[in-house]
C-alpha positions as CSV (number, residue, x, y, z in Angstrom):
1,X,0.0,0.0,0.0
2,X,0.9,3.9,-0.5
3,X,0.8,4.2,3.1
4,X,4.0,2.5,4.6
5,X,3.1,-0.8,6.0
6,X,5.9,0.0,9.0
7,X,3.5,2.9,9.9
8,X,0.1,0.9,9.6
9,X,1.9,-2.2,11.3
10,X,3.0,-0.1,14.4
11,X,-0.1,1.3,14.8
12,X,-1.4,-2.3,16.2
13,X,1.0,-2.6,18.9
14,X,-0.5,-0.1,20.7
15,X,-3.7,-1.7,20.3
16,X,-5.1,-4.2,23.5
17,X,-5.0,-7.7,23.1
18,X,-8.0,-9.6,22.2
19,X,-10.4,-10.7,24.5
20,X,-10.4,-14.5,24.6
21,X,-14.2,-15.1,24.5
22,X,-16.2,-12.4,22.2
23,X,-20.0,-12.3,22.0
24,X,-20.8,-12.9,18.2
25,X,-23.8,-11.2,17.0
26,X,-26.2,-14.0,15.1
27,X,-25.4,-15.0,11.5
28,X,-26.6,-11.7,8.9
29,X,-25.9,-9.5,12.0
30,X,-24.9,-6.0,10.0
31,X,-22.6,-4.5,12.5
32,X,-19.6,-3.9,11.1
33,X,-17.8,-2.5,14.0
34,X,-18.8,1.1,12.6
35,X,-16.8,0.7,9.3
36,X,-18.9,1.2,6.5
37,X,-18.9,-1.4,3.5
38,X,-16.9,1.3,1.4
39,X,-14.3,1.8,4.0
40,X,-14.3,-2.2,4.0
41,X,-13.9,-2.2,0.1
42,X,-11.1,1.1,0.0
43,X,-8.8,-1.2,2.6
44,X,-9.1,-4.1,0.2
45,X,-8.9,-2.5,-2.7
46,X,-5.4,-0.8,-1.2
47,X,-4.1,-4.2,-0.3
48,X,-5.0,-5.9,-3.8
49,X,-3.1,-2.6,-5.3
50,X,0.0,-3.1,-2.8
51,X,-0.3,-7.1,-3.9
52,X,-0.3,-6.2,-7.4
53,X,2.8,-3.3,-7.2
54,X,4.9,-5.5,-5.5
55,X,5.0,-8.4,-7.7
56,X,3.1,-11.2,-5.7
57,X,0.3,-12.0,-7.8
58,X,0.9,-14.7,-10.5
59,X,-1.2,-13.3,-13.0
60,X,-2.5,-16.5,-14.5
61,X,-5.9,-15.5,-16.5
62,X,-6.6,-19.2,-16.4
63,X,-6.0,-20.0,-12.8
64,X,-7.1,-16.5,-11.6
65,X,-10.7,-17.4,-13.9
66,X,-10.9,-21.3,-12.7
67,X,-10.8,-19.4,-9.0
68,X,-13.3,-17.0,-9.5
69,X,-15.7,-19.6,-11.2
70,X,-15.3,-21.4,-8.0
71,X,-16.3,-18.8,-5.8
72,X,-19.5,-17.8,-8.0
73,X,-20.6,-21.3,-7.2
74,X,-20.0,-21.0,-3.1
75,X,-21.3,-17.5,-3.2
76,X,-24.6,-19.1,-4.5
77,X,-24.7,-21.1,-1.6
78,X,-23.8,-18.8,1.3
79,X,-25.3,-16.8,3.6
80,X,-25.1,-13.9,1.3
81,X,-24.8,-14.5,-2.4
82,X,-24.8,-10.3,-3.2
83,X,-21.4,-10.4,-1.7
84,X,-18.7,-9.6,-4.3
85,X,-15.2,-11.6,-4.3
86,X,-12.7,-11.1,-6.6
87,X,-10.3,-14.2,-5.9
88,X,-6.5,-14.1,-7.0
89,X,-3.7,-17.1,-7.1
90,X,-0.5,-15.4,-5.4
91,X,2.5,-16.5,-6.3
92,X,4.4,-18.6,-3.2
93,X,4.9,-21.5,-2.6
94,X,3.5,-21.2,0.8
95,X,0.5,-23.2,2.0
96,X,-1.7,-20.8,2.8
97,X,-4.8,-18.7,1.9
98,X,-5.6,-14.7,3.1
99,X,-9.3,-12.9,3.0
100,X,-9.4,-8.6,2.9
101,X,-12.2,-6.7,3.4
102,X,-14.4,-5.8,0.6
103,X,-14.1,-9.6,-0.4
104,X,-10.4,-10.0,-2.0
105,X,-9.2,-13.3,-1.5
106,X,-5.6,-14.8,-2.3
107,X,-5.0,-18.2,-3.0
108,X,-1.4,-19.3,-2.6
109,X,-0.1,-21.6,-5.1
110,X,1.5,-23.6,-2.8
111,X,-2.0,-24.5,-1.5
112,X,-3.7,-25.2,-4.7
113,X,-0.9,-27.5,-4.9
114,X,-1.2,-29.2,-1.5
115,X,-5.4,-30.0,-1.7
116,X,-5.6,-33.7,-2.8
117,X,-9.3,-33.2,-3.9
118,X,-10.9,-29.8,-5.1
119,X,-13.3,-30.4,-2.2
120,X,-10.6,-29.5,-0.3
121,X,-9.3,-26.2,-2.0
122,X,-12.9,-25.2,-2.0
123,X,-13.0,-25.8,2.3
124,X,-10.5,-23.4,2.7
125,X,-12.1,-20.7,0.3
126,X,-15.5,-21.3,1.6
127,X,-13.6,-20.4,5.6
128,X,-12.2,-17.3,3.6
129,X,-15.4,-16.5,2.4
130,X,-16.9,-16.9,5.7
131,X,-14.7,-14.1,6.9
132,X,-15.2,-11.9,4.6
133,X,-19.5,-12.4,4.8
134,X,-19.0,-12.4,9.0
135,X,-16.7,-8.9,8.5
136,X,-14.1,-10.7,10.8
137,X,-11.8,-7.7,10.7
138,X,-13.6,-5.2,10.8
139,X,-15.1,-6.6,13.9
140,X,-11.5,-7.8,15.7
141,X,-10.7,-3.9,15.1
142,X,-13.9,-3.2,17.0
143,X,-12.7,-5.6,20.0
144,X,-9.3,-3.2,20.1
145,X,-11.3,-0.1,20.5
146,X,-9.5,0.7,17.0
147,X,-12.0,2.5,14.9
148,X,-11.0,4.2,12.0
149,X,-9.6,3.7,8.6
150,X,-5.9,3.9,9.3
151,X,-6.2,1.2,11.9
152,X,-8.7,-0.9,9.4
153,X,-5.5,-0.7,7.2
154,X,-3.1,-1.5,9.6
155,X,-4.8,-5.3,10.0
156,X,-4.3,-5.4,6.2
157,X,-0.6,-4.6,6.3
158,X,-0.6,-7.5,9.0
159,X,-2.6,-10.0,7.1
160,X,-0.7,-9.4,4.3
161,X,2.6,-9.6,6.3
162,X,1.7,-12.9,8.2
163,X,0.0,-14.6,4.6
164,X,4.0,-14.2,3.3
165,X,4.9,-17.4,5.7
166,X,8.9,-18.1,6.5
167,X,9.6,-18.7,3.0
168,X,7.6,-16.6,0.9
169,X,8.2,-14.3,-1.7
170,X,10.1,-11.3,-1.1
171,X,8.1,-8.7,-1.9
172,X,5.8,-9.6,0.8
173,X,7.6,-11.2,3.3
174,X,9.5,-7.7,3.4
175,X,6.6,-6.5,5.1
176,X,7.4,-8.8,8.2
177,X,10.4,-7.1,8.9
178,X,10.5,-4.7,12.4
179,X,6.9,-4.1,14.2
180,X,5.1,-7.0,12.0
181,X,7.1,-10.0,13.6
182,X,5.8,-8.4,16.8
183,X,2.1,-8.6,16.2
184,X,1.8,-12.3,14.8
185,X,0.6,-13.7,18.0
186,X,-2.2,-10.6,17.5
187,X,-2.9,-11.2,14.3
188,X,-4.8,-15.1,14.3
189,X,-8.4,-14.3,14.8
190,X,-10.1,-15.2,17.7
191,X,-11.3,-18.9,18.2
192,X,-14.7,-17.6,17.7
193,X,-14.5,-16.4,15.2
194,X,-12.1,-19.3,13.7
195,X,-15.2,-20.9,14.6
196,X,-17.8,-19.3,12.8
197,X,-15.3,-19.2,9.8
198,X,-15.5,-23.6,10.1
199,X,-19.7,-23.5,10.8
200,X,-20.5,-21.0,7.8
201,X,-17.9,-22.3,5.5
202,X,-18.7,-25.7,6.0
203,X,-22.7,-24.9,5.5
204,X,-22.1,-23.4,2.2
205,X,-19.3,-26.1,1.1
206,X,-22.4,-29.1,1.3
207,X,-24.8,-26.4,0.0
208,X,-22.6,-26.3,-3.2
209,X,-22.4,-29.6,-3.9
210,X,-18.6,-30.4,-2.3
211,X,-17.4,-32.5,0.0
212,X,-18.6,-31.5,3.7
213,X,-16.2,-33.4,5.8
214,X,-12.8,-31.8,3.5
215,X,-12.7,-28.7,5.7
216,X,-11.7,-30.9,8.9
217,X,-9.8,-33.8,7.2
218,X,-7.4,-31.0,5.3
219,X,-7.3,-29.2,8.1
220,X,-6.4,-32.1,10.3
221,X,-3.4,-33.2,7.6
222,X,-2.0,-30.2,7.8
223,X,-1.6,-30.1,11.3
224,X,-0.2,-33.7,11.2
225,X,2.5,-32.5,8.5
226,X,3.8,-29.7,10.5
227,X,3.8,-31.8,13.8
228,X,6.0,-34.8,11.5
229,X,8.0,-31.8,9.5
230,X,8.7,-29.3,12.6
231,X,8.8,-26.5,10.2
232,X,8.0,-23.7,12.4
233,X,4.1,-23.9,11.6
234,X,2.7,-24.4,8.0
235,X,1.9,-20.6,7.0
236,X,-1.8,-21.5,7.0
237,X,-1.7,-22.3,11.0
238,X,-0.1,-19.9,11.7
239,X,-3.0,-17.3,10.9
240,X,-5.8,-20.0,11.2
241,X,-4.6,-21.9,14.6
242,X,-6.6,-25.5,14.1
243,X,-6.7,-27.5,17.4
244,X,-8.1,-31.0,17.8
245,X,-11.0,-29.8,19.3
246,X,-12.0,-27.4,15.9
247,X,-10.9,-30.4,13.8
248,X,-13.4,-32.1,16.2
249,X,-16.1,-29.9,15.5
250,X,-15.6,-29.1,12.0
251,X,-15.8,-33.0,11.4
252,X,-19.1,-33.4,13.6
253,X,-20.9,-30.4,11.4
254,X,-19.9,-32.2,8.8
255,X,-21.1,-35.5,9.6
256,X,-24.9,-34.0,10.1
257,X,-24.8,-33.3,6.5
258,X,-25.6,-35.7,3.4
259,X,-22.4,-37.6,2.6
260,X,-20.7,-37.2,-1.0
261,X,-17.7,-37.8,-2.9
262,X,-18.0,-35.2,-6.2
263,X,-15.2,-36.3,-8.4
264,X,-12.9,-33.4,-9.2
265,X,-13.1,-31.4,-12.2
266,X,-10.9,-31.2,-15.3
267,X,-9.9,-27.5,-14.7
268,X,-9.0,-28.5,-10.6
269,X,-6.8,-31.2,-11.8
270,X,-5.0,-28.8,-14.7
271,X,-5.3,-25.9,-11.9
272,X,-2.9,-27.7,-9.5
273,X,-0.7,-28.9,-12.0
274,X,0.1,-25.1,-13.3
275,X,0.5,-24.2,-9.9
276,X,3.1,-27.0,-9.0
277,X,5.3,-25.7,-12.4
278,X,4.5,-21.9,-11.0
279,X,6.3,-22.9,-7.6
280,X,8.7,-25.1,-8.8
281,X,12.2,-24.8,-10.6
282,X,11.4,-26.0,-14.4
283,X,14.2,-28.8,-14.3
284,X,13.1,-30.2,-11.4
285,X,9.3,-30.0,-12.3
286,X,10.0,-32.0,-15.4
287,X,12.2,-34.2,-13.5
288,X,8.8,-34.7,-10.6
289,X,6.8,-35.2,-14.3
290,X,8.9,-37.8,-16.2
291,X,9.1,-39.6,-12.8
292,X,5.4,-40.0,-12.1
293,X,4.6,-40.7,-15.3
294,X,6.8,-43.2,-15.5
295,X,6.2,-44.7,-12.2
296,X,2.7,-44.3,-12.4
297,X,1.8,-41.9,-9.5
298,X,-0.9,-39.6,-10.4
299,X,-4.5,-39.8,-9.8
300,X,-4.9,-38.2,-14.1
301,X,-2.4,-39.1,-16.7
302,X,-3.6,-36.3,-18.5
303,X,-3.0,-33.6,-15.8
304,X,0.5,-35.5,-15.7
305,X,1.2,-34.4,-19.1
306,X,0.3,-31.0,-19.1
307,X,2.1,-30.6,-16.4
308,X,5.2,-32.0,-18.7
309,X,4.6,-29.6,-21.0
310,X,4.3,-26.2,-19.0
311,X,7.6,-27.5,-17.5
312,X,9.0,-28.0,-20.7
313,X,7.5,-24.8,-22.1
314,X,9.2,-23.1,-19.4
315,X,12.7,-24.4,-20.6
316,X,11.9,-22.9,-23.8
317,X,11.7,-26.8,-25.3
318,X,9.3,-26.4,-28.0
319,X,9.0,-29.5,-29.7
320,X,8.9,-31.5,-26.3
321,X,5.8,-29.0,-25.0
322,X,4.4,-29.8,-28.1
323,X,4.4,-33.8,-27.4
324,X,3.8,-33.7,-24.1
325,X,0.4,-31.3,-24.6
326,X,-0.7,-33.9,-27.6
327,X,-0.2,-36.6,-25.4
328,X,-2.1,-34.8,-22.9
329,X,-5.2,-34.1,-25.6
330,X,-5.4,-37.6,-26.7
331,X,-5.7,-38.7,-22.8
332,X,-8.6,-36.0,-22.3
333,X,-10.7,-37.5,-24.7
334,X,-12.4,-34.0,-25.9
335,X,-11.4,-30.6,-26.4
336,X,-10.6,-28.8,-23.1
337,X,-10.1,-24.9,-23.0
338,X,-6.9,-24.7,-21.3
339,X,-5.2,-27.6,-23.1
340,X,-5.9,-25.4,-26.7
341,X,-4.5,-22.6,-24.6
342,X,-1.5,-24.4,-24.1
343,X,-1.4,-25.8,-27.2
344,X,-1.8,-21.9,-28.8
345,X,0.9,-20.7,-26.3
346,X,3.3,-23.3,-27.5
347,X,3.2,-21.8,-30.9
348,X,3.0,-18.4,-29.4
349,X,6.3,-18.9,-28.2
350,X,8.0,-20.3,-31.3
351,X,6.8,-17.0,-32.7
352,X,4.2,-18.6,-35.5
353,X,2.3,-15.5,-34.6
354,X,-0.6,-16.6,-37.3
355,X,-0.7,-19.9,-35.9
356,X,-0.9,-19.2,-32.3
357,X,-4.2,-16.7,-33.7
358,X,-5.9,-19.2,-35.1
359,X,-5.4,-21.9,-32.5
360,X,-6.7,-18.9,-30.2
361,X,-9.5,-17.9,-32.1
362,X,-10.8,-21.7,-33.0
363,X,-10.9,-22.2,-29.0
364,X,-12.7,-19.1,-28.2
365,X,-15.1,-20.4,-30.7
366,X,-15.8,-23.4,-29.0
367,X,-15.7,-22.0,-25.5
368,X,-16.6,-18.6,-25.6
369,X,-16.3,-18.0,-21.9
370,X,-12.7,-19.1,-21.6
371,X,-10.9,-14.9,-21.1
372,X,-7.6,-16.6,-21.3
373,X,-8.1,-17.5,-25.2
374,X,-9.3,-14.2,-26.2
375,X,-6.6,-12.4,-24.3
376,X,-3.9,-15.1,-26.5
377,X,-5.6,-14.0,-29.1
378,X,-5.5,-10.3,-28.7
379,X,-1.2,-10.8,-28.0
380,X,-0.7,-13.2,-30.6
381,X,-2.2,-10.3,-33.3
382,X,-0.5,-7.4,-31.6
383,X,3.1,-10.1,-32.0
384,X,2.5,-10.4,-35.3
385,X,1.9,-6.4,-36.1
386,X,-1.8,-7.1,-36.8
387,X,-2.6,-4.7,-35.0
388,X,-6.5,-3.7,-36.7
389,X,-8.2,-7.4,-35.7
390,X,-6.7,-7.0,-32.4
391,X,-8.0,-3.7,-31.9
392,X,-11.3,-4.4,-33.2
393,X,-11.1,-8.2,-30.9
394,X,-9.9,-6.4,-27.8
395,X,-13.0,-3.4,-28.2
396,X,-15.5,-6.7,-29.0
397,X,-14.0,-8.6,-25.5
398,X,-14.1,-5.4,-23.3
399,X,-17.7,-4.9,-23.9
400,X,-18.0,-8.2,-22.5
401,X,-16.0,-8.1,-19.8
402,X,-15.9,-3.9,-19.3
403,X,-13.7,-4.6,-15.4
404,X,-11.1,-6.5,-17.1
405,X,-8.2,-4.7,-16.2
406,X,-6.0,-6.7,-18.1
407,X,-7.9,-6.2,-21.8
408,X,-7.7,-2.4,-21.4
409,X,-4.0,-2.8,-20.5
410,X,-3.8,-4.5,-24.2
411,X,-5.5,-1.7,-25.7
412,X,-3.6,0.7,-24.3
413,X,-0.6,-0.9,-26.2
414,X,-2.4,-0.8,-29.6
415,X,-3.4,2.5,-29.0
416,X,0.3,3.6,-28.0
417,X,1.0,5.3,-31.5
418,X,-1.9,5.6,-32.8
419,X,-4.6,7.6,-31.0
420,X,-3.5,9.5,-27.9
421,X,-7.0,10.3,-26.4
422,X,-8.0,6.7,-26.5
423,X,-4.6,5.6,-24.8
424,X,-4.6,7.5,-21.9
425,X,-8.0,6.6,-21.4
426,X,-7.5,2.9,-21.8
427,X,-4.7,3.4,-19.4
428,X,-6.4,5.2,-17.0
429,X,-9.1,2.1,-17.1
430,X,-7.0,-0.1,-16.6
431,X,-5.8,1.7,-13.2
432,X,-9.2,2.2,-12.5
433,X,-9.8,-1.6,-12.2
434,X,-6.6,-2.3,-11.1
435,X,-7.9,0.0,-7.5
436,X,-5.4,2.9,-8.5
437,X,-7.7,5.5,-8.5
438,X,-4.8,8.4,-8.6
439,X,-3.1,6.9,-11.1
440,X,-6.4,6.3,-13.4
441,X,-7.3,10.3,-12.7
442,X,-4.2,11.4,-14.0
443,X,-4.8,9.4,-16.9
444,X,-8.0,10.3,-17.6
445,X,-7.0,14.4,-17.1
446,X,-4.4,13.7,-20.4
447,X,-7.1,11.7,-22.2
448,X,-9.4,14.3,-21.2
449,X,-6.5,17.3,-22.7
450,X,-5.6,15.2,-25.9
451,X,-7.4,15.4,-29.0
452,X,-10.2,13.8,-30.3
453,X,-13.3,14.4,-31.4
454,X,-15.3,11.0,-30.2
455,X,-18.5,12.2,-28.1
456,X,-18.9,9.0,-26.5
457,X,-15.3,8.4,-25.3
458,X,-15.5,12.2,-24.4
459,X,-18.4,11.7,-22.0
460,X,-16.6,8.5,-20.5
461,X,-13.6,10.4,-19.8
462,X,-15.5,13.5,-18.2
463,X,-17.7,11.3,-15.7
464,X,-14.4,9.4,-14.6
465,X,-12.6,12.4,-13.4
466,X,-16.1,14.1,-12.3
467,X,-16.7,10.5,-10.2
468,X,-12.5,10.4,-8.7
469,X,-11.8,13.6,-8.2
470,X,-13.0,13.9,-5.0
471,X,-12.0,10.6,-4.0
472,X,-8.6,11.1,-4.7
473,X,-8.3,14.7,-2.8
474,X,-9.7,12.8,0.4
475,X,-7.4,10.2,0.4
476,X,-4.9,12.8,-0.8
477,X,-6.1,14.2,2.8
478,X,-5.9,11.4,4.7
479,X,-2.3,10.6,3.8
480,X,-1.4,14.3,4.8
């Protein structure tokens, strides 16, 4: 965040500790410890920016889209399916898993890795949810008499600093330097509300259609690892402490519900495996593919192979990606969105710039909903200097999805040389959406100065700086 995280972080340690028993207010309560649900969305919005400048988010359209299709489906089965999420896959190899206010979640790769069963990845984002619904931080800031936005955004700084783990990346694991290491102990929320985090999420897991008893049996292996491994506490426990008695009671809630064993999806099994090459060196993760392959330990061969070929892909081996994904294509048996994306990426990387686009443009046809095919697309044109169809794709995609940050950050780079108005203001969108809201002013102000005579773009750009300017002078304000 803008604000320095030393600054937020210290303004915790003056704070009282938290009482060990605090009176929950029933399920829908609305008290939100007098933060308002814009002051809730500002804090996470500032800590998804602070995320995003410092390198820690993987960036994966496919993973980032396979996470947010996941949460639309516990959403719809929660307590409160109006809530917005916008879930992200950070890039560590940490097990482990963070909620913000304003409902930004992160997903560690590391843990995406470590569920054996998408049941379980869904248990721990249906207890992230859970915090996020029950305004679990805004109400622990309540319990330390802490009241204001400053302090809202010092437990962000903290969550974010504690979610880096021992061996996390840099960029946040800076941010436990000094005052952070001294608030971990402060930082776990309470057993309460650990509690309520286990009896919502595990309501809406069964309510989805998952797996009710994965929230306790993960749980419980995890706790079993780090006890065997002695590695200073698995990041996860360390800012969700799980005892035998909440592995107890998550497993008794669990058992009142109607038993089932959904088999995992396609996209969970590719999901983990691009996760294991994100965290992974690219020798060694062909190495850990070759090996189970040929030893025959993997619960899909086809996941195995994929797997082989984003290693491979990563070693900039062109021919064996390209085996390796066939092999992989044969195995699934019908076409599969992420294996054509892989399959187009292959080629985009050999630099058959006209290939790649029509592998890109064939998928999008059959899976229409798939954003990381048309965003191939849109870079394999711009590669190969065609710069008109990818103009005229990235215009047609951003009417369909107008938040995407990352389209209008591709039409800003076709617009570069070409049309000065429309760049800045594609720029300043993709701020916008990105939670930079001083950045996105100042580009709208140049879009707004540059020539042009489009009415429609005109008006965009007038209501955008009518509708930030005073919400960049206050938090101008509030930094002073």
């Amino acid at each position: 965040m803008r604000t320095s995280s030393a600054l937020l972080l210290a303004c915790l340690l003056v704070s009282p500790t938290v009482p060990a028993q605090i009176l929950l207010p029933d399920l829908g309560d609305s008290a939100q410890a007098g933060f308002t649900s814009s002051d809730e969305a500002r804090a996470g919005r500032d800590g998804f920016r602070w995320l995003r400048e410092n390198n820690a988010l993987l960036g994966d359209a496919e993973l980032d889209d396979y996470l947010r299709r996941m949460s639309v489906r516990l959403a719809n089965s929660s307590p409160d399916p109006a809530q917005h999420y916008r879930l992200f896959a950070i890039d560590d190899n940490q097990i482990n898993a963070f909620a913000m206010p304003g409902g930004y979640i992160g997903i560690h790769t590391g843990l995406i890795v470590a569920a054996q069963n998408e049941s379980e990845l869904a248990s721990v984002m249906a207890h992230e949810m859970a915090h996020v619904t029950q305004h679990h931080i805004a109400r622990q800031m309540e319990q330390r008499g802490l009241g204001n936005l400053m302090a809202l955004g010092g437990m962000l700084a903290a969550v974010l600093a504690a979610s880096a783990g021992g061996g996390a990346n840099a960029a946040i694991a800076a941010a436990t330097a000094g005052p952070g290491l001294a608030i971990q102990n402060q930082l776990s929320f309470s057993r309460d509300f650990e509690r309520e985090a286990d009896r919502v999420g595990i309501q809406t897991l069964g309510k989805a259609g998952f797996d009710s008893r994965a929230m306790g049996s993960f749980f419980e292996r995890l706790q079993k690892t780090n006890r065997i491994n002695d590695n200073n506490a698995l990041a996860f426990l360390r800012t969700h402490p799980v005892t035998s008695e909440r592995v107890s009671d998550a497993e008794n809630r669990a058992a009142s519900q109607p038993a089932r064993m959904p088999a995992d999806s396609v996209e969970f099994l590719l999901a983990r495996e691009k996760s294991r090459v994100a965290v992974m060196e690219p020798l060694a993760a062909a190495r850990f593919y070759r090996d189970a392959i040929r030893d025959r330990r993997y619960v899909s061969e086809m996941a195995q192979w994929y797997g082989l070929s984003a290693a491979l892909l990563a070693q900039n081996d062109i021919a064996g990606a390209r085996d390796a994904n066939r092999r992989a294509a044969a195995l699934a048996g019908q076409p599969n969105p992420w294996l054509i994306g892989q399959e187009a990426a292959i080629e985009l990387a050999a630099r058959n710039y006209d290939v790649a686009a029509r592998l890109y443009h064939d998928g999008r046809a059959r899976f229409p909903d798939a954003p990381a095919l048309a965003y191939g697309e849109i870079d394999s044109l711009i590669a190969g200097k065609r710069l008109d169809p990818a103009r005229d794709l990235a215009e047609r995609e951003v009417t369909r999805r107008p938040d995407s940050a990352v389209l209008w950050q591709r039409l800003a780079r076709i617009y570069a040389d070409r049309d000065v108005m429309r760049y800045h203001f594609a720029l300043g969108q993709q701020f916008y959406y990105e939670g930079n809201y001083r950045a996105a002013l100042e580009q709208y102000r140049f879009a707004r100065d540059a020539r042009g005579d489009d009415f429609y773009v005109r008006s965009r750009i007038d209501a955008r700086v009518d509708e930030l300017t005073p919400i960049v002078k206050e938090e101008k304000n509030e930094r002073r």
